[in-house]
Structure formats: structure tokens, C-alpha cells
C-alpha positions in Angstrom: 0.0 0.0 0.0 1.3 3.4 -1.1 1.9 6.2 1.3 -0.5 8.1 0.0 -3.1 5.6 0.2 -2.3 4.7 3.8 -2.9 8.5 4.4 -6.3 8.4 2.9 -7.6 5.3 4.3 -9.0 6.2 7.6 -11.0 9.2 6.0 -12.1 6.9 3.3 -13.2 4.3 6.1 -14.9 7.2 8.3 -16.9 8.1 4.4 -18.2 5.0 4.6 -18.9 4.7 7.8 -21.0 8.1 7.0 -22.8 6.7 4.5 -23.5 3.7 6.1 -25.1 5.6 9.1 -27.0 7.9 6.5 -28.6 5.6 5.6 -29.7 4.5 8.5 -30.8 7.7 9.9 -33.1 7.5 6.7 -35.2 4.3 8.4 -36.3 6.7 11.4 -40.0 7.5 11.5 -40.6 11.0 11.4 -44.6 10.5 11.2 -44.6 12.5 14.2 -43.1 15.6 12.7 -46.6 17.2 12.0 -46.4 16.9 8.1 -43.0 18.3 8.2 -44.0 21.7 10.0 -41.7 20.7 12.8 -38.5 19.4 13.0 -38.3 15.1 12.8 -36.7 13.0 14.5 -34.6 12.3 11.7 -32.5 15.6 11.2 -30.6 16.1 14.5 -28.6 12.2 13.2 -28.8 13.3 9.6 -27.1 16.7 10.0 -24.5 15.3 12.2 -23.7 12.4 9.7 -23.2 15.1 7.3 -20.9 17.3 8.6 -18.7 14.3 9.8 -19.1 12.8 6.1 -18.2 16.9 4.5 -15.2 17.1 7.1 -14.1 13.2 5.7 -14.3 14.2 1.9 -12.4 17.9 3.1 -9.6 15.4 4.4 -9.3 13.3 1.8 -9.1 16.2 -0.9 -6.9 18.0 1.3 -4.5 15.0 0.9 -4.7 14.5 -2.6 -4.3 18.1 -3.8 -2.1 19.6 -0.9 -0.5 16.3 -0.5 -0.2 17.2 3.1 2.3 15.0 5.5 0.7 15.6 8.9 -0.1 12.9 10.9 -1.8 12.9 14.1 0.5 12.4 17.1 -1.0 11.0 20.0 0.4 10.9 23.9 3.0 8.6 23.1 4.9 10.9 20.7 6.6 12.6 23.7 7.7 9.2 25.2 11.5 10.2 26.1 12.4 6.5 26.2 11.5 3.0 25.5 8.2 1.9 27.5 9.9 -1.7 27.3 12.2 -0.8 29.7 12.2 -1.2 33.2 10.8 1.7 34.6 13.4 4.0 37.0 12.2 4.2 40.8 10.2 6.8 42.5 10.5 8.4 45.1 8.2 7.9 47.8 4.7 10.1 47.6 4.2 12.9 49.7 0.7 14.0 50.8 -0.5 17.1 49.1 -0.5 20.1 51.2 -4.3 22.0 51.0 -2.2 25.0 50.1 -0.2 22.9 47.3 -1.1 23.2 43.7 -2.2 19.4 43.7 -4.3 20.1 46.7 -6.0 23.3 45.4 -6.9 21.1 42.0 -8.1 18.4 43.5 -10.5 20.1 45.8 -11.6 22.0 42.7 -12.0 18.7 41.2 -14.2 17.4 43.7 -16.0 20.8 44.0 -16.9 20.4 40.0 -18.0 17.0 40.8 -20.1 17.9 43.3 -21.5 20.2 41.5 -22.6 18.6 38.6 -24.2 15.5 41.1 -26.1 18.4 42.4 -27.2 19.2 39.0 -28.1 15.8 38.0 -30.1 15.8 41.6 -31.9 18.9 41.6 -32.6 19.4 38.5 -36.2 17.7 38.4 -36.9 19.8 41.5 -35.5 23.0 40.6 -36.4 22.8 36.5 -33.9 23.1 34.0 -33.5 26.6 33.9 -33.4 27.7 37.4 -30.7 24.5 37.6 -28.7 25.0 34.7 -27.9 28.8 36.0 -27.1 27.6 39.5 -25.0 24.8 38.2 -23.1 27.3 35.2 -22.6 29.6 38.4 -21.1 27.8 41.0 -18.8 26.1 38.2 -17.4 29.4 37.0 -16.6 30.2 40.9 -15.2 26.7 41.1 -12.8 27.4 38.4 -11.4 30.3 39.9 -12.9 33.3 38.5 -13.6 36.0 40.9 -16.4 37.9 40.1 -19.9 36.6 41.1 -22.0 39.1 39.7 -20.6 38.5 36.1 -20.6 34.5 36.7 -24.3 35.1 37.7 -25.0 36.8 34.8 -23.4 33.8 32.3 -25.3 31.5 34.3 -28.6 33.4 33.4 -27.7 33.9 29.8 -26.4 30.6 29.3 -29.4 29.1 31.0 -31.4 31.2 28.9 -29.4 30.5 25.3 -29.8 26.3 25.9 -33.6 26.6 26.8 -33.8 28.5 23.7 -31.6 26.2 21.9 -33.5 22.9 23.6 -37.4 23.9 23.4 -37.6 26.2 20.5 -34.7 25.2 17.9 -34.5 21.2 18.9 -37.9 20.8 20.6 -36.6 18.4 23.3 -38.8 18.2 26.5 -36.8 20.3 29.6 -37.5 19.1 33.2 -40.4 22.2 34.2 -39.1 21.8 38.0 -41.8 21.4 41.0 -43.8 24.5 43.0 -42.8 27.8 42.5 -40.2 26.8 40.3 -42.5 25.1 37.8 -43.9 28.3 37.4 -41.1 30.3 36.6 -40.6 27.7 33.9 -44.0 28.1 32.3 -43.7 31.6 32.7 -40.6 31.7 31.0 -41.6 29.0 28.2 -44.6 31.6 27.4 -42.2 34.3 27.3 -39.5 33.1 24.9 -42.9 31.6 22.9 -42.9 27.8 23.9 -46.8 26.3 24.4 
């Protein structure tokens, strides 16, 4: 096998592959899409497939007119010597001090863990909206940002942009929340224009 074709076969696999699923995203019944007035469940899969069979056929040209060299270097490639060989001792480990680097990550770590098992928890309770803001706000703290009135304000607007992007563009069912909090949701549904 050439160079060349050895450098095109993985994109030509992946074309196929695209194809393959295509085709298969054809079978989906999209009877439910109200005489095509609404969005099936058919193009979310469809338009996916396509831009990973476009970006496939944009490699493989690339590759046949630009005749390009690159190939993709994983973890490995910085390997400074020969992972058959015995590897050299280390030294004994040292518990991280809370004030350490290691320390401060890993507590970050497990604050963004938390976090997002609060998420997971509350969001049937608290709706998806009121959640989602909470969860985008204490993660932007978590990361180390400083200024709660602007992470507030992300979490709103991001909040906001997915419901948008969820419920009006998508049409996927969002958790409306319990109480008070249900009815912030409907109330905001009817004001972005959801029924």
C-alpha cells in the first residue's frame, strides 16, 4: 500500500462509515413531525452524519491536492524513552498540602464534581433553567474566576441561550421543575414563545 493511500484510508473508512449511518438515519419515523412543519426526529442524526461525512471528503481532498504530510500524534509521541524498559524508581509520595497546587486542584475537582451530582439531583426539582444557571454559576466560581456578579449573569444567559436552543430550535422536552419553580418555567416558556 502506497503512502498516499495509507494516508487516505481512515477518512475513506470514516466516508463510509457516513454513508452507512445515513442511511440508517433514513429508516427513522418521522410521522410524528406534523407533516413536516416541525422538526423530525430524523435531522438532528442526519445533520450530524453530514458534517462528519463533509469534514471526511475535506480530508481526503486536502490530501490528494495539498498532498499534506501531517499525521496525528497522539500521547506517546513525547515518550522520552523506550516503554519496554524497566521503569526507573520513585521516590516515595508525599501528601499534598491543602495549600499545594495538587491540593488546590483536586479540591476544585471534587467541588466540580459535586456540583454537577447536584445538577443531576436537583434538576427535576428546581427545573432546568433555574438549575442550569445555579449549576453554570457555582462552576465558574469553582474554576477560579472571581467575580460573582458577572458569573451570575453567564449562568442566566447561558441558561437562557440552551432553553432556547432545547425547546424552540431542537424541541426536546426540559425538566419544568416542582412549585414555585414550575412556574417560573412556564412563565418563562410563554415568554420566549414555547406552548
Amino acid at each position: 500500500m502506497t503512502n498516499r493511500m495509507a494516508r487516505l484510508l481512515p477518512h475513506l473508512a470514516m466516508l463510509v462509515i457516513a454513508a452507512l449511518l445515513y442511511w440508517a438515519a433514513l429508516q427513522i419515523d418521522t410521522r410524528g413531525a406534523d407533516g413536516g412543519r416541525r422538526i423530525g426526529p430524523d435531522f438532528w442524526p442526519k445533520l450530524v452524519i453530514l458534517i462528519m461525512g463533509a469534514l471526511c471528503v475535506y480530508e481526503i481532498i486536502k490530501r490528494l491536492v495539498v498532498k499534506s504530510t501531517f499525521t496525528a500524534r497522539g500521547l506517546t509521541s513525547d515518550l522520552t524513552r523506550n516503554p519496554a524498559s524497566p521503569a526507573p524508581p520513585e521516590p516515595a509520595p508525599e501528601a499534598p498540602a491543602a495549600n499545594a497546587p495538587g491540593g488546590e486542584h483536586t479540591a476544585r475537582l471534587l467541588a466540580g464534581i459535586a456540583a454537577i451530582g447536584g445538577f443531576a439531583l436537583g434538576v427535576d426539582w428546581l427545573g432546568f433553567f433555574v438549575a442550569t444557571a445555579a449549576f453554570l454559576f457555582a462552576f465558574i466560581l469553582i474554576g477560579g474566576w472571581h467575580r460573582p456578579l458577572m458569573a451570575a449573569a453567564i449562568g442566566l444567559a447561558g441558561s437562557l441561550a440552551l432553553i432556547v436552543v432545547f425547546m424552540r430550535i431542537a424541541y426536546i422536552s426540559l425538566p419544568l421543575g416542582a412549585g414555585p419553580f414550575r412556574q417560573l418555567s412556564l412563565a418563562l416558556l410563554r415568554l420566549i414563545g414555547v406552548s
